[in-house]
N, C-alpha and C positions, 0 to 999 in steps of 0.2 A: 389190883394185880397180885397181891400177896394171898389172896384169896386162891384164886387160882393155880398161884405153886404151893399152895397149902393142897390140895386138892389131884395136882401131879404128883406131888413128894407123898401122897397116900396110895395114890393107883403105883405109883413104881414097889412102896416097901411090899407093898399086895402080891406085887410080880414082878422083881428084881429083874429077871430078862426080859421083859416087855420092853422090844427096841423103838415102839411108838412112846411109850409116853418118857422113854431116857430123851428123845429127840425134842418131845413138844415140850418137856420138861428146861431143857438146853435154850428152847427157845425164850420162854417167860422169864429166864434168868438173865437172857439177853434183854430182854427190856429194861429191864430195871437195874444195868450194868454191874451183875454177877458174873462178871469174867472168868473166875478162878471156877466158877460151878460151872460154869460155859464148859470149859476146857475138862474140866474134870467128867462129864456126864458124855461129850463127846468121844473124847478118847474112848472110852468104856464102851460107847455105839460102835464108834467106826472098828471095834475089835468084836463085836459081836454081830452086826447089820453089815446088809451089801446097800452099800448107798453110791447112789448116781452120780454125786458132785455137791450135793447141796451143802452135805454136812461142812463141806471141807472150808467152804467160804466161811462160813458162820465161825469153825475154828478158828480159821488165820486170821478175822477180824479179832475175834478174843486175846490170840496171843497177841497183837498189833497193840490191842487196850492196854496191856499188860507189858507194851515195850519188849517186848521179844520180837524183835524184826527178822533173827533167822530163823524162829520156830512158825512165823506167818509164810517168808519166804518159802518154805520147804513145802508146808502144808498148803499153802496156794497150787506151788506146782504139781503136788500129788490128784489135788483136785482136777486142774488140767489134764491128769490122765486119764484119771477115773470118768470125768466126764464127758470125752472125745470117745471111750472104749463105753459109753453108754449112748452114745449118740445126740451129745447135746453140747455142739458144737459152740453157738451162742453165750451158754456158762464157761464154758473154755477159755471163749475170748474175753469174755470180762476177766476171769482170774488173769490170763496174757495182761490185759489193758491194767489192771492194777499193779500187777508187778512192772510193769514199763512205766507208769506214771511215775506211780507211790514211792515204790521200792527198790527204784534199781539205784546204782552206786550213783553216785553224784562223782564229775570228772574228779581227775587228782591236778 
């Protein structure tokens, strides 16, 4: 694995705005629970890339790993936006379905 983000972490210095390999870069960091690089390489995306919804989940699980329950909250629902105004309604409801599981208040 480390092979491989040896290998992204060469194709990005190559071409710093290349929003595919910031993303698949994000991704191989996710495997092998680099949360902080998770969040770090997306943020960076979702301000340079039009992305559909994908990114957003991948985010809010990172900030979740990282115990930021309102920085997942937030970036779930922005996802839901994004991905209802890209037509993929399906991703929507799962980001819905996790914030009603996972993350909503527990009664007082």
């Amino acid at each position: 694995m480390q092979d491989r983000i040896e290998v992204f972490e060469q194709m990005l210095a190559a071409d710093p705005s290349n929003t595919m390999v910031m993303f698949g870069l994000a991704k191989e960091y996710e495997k092998v629970g680099g949360h902080q690089k998770v969040i770090d390489l997306l943020e960076n995306y979702l301000a340079s890339a039009e992305d559909e919804g994908n990114a957003y989940g991948v985010l809010a699980n990172a900030y979740l790993k990282l115990d930021n329950r309102e920085k997942a909250v937030e970036t779930y629902k922005k996802g839901i936006e994004i991905s209802m105004a890209h037509g993929h309604p399906s991703m929507a409801n799962e980001y819905r379905m996790t914030l009603e599981m996972d993350l909503s208040e527990p009664p007082a």
